[in-house]
C-alpha positions in Angstrom: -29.9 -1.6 -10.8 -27.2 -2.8 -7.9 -26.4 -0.6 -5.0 -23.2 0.0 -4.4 -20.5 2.1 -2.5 -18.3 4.8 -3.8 -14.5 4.5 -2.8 -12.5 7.5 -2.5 -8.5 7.8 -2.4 -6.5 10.2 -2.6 -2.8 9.3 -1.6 0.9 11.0 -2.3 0.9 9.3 -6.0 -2.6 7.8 -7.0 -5.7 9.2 -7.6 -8.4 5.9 -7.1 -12.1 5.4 -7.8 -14.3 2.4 -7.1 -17.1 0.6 -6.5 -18.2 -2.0 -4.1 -21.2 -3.9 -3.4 -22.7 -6.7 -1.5 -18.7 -7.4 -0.4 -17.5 -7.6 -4.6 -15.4 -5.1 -6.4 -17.3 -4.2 -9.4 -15.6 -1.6 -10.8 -11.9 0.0 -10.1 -10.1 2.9 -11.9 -7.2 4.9 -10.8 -4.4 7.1 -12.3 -0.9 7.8 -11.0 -0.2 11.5 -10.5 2.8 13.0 -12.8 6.7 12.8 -11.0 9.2 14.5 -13.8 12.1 12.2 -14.8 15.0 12.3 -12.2 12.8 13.6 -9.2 12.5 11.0 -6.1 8.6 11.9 -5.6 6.3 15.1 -5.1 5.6 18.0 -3.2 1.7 17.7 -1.3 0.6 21.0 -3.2 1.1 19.4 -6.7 -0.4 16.0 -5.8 -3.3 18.1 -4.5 -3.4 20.0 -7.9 -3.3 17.1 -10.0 -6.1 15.3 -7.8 -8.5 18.3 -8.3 -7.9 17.7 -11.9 -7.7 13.7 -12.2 -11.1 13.4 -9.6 -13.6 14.8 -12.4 -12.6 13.3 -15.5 -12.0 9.8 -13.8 -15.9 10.4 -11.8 -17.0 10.9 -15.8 -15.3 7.2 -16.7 -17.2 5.8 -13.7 -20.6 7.6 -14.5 -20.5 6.4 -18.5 -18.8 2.9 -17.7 -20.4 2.2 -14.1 -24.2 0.4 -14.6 -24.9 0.7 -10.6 -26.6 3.1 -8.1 -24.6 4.6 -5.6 -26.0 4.3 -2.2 -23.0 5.8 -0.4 -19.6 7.3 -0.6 -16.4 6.5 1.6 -13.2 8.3 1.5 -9.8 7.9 3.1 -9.4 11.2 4.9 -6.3 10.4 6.6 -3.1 8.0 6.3 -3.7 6.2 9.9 -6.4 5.6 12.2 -4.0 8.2 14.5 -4.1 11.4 16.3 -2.4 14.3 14.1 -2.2 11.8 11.0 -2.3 14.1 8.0 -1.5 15.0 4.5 -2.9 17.6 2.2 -3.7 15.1 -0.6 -6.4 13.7 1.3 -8.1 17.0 1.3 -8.7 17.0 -2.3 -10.8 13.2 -2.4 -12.4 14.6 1.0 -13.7 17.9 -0.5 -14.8 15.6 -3.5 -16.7 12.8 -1.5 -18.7 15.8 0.3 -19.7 17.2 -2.9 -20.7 14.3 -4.3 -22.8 12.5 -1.5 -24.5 16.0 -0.9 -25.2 15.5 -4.6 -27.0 12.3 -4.5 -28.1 12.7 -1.0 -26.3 9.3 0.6 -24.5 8.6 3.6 -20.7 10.1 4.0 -18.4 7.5 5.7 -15.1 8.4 6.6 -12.1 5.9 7.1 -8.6 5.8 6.3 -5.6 5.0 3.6 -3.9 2.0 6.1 -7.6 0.6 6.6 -8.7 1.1 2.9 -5.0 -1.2 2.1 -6.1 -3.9 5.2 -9.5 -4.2 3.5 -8.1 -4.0 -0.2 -5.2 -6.7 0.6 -8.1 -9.0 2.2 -10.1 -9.2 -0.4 -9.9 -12.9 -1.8 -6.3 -13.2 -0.1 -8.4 -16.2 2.3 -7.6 -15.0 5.5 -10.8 -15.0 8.0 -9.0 -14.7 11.4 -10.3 -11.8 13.6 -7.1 -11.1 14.5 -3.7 -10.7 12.2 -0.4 -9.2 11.5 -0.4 -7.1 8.4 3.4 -5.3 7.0 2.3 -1.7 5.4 5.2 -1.5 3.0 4.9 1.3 0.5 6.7 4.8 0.2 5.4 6.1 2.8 5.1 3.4 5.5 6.9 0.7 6.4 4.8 -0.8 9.3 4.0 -4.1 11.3 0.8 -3.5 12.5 -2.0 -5.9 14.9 -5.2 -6.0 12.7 -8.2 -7.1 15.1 -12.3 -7.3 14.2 -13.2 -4.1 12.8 -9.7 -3.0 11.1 -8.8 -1.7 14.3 -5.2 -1.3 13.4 -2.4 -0.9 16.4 1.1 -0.3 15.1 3.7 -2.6 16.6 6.6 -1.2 14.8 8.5 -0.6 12.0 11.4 1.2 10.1 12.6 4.6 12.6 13.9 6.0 9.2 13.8 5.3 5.6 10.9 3.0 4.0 10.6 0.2 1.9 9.4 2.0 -1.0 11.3 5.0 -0.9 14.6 2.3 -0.9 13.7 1.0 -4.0 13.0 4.5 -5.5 16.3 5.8 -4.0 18.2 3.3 -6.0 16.0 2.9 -9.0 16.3 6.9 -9.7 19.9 6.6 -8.9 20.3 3.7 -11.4 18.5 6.3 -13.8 14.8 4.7 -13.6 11.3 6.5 -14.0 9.9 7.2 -10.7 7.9 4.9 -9.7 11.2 2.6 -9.6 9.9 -0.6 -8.6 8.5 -2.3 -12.1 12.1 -1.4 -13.5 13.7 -2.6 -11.0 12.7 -5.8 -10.2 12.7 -6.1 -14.3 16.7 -5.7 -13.7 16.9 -7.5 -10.5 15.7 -10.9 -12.6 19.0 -10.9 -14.1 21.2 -9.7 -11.3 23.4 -11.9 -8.8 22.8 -11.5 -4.9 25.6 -12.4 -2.6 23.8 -10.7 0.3 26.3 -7.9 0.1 23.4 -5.4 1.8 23.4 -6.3 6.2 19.9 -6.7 7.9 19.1 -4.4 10.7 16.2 -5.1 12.5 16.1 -4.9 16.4 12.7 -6.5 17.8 10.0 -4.6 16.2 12.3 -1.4 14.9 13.9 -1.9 11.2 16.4 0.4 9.3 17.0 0.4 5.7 19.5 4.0 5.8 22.7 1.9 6.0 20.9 -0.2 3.1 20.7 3.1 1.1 24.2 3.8 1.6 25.5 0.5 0.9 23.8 0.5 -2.2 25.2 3.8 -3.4 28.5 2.7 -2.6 27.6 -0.8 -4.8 26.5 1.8 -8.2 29.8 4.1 -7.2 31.9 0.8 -7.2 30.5 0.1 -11.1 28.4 -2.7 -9.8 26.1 -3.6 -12.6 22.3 -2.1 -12.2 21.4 -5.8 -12.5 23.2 -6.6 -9.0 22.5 -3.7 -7.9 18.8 -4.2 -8.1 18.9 -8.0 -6.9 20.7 -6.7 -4.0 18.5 -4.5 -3.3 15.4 -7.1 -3.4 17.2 -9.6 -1.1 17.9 -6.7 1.7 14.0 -6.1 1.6 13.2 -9.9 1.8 15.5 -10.4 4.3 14.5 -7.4 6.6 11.1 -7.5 6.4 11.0 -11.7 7.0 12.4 -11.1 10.0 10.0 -8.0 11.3 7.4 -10.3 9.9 8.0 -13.4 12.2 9.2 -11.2 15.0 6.0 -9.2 14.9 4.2 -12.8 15.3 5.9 -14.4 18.0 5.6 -10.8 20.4 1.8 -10.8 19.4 1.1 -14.5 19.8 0.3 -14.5 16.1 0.7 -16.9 13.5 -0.7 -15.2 10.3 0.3 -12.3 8.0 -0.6 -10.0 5.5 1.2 -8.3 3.4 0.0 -4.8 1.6 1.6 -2.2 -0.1 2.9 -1.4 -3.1 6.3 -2.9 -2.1 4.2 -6.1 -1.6 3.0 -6.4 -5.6 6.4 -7.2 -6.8 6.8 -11.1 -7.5 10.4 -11.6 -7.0 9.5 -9.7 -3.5 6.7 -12.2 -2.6 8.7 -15.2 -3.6 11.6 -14.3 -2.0 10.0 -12.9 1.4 7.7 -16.3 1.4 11.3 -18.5 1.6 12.8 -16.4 4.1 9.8 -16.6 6.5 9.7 -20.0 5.9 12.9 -20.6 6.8 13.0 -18.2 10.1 9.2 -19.7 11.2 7.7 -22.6 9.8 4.6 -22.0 11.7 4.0 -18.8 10.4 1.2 -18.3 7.2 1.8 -15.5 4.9 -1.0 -13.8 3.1 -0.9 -12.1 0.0 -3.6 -9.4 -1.8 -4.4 -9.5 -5.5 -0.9 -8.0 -6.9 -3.4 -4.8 -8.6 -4.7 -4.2 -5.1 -1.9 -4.4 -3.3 -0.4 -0.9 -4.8 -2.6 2.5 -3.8 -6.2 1.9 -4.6 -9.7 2.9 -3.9 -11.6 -0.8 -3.5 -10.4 -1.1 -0.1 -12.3 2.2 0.7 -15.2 1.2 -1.5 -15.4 -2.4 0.8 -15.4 -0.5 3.7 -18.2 1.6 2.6 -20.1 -1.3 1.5 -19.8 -2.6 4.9 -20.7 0.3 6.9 -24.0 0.9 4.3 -25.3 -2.8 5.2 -24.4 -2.3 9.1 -26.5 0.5 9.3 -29.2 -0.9 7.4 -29.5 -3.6 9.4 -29.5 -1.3 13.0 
């Protein structure tokens, strides 16, 4: 029977299990936590009560479904690699990962939800370099960040209000969309019209997206049609974060780029960021994750813990 490590995440919307070994993803399974129609997102007590409940039952699909030995377990404990980074959701896969590696009696390794997206959007992207610039661009973070060996991760900058994610949620919910908005969204968006109503604001390494928000209220106020709307809303991001992307390289020296998040799954997103880039700096190379990996997931945390098992078996 395989060896392999336990990942553990616990983030603001997504409960994650899975399993790594020998550097492969063998087994993944996660479960978005519960937002009630109309609300923009959750309070940290009731993404900590439905983690205490989702942890078990998804622990019993990897136990009946799983045909491998766990050797380890590695959690996120923490959004950043940063002093006074916290959230209370990451409490609950935390208390979990302690029970369960006293349990089996294997190593506890502790890392974080920015590293466990780095590792996650590396796997099979084909980027080797030691050293790269990585956009975090999800709900919560909207980040432009030097990777070096080790997923030592050094923020270079970012948005100072308002993120990605929480953009296209604003305006989704507004447009009457399930939270989550994104898949709805961009479903709308593929029909829409952009005249690049929405201005860019991005100053060296800081973006804002707040005049975006109210620009696009003002575009569902004026009877623009969700489908503009939601294209508009698309081109802003593209446009925004090509330009932290390739400003982020040129202050760093860097010529490659990853791109993680859930933000970063969406197609017309990755097409349209690509061209812009491109356009901006030829020299640049943009990498992508798997689009299921890009989103809030525990195999980024399970690689990491696969890692760490074999560096300390080997001294």
């Amino acid at each position: 029977m395989p060896e392999v490590a336990l990942g553990i995440d616990t983030s603001c919307y997504t409960t994650s299990l899975a399993l790594a070994g020998e550097g492969v993803v063998v087994w993944s399974q996660r479960r978005m936590l519960e937002v009630a129609h109309g609300e923009r997102g959750l309070r940290q007590s009731d993404g900590v009560f439905q983690h205490v409940r989702n942890l078990p039952e998804l622990y019993g699909e990897l136990m009946e479904h799983a045909k491998a030995k766990i050797a380890c377990v590695c959690v996120s404990r923490a959004p950043r690699d940063a002093e006074g980074s916290y959230m209370p959701v990451f409490t609950a896969g935390t208390s979990f990962a302690r029970v369960i590696a006293k349990t089996l009696d294997v190593p506890l390794f502790y890392t974080t939800h920015q590293q466990g997206h780095v590792a996650a959007a590396l796997y099979e992207s084909g980027l080797e370099d030691d050293s790269f610039i990585a956009l975090h661009l999800s709900g919560g973070t909207t980040e432009a960040l030097r990777v070096d060996r080790g997923l030592k991760i050094t923020c270079l900058g970012g948005s100072n209000d308002l993120h990605a994610g929480q953009l296209v949620d604003r305006t989704g919910v507004r447009l009457g969309l399930p939270f989550p908005a994104g898949p709805e969204l961009e479903k709308l968006a593929l029909n829409g019209t952009s005249r690049s109503r929405v201005g860019v604001c991005v100053k060296g390494l800081t973006a804002s997206f707040s005049g975006a928000e109210n620009t696009l209220s003002r575009l569902i106020e004026s009877g623009a049609s969700p489908e503009d709307v939601a294209i508009e809303t698309y081109s802003f991001l593209a446009r925004t974060i090509a330009r932290l992307t390739v400003n982020a390289c040129e202050a760093a020296g860097l010529k490659k780029a990853l791109m993680m998040g859930g933000v970063a799954s969406s197609p017309l997103f990755r097409r349209e960021t690509a061209r812009r880039v491109e356009k901006l700096n030829g020299d640049i190379e943009l990498y992508w994750g798997r689009k299921e990996l890009s989103g809030d997931n525990a195999c980024g945390v399970a690689l990491i813990g696969d890692r760490l098992l074999r560096e300390k078996a080997h001294g």
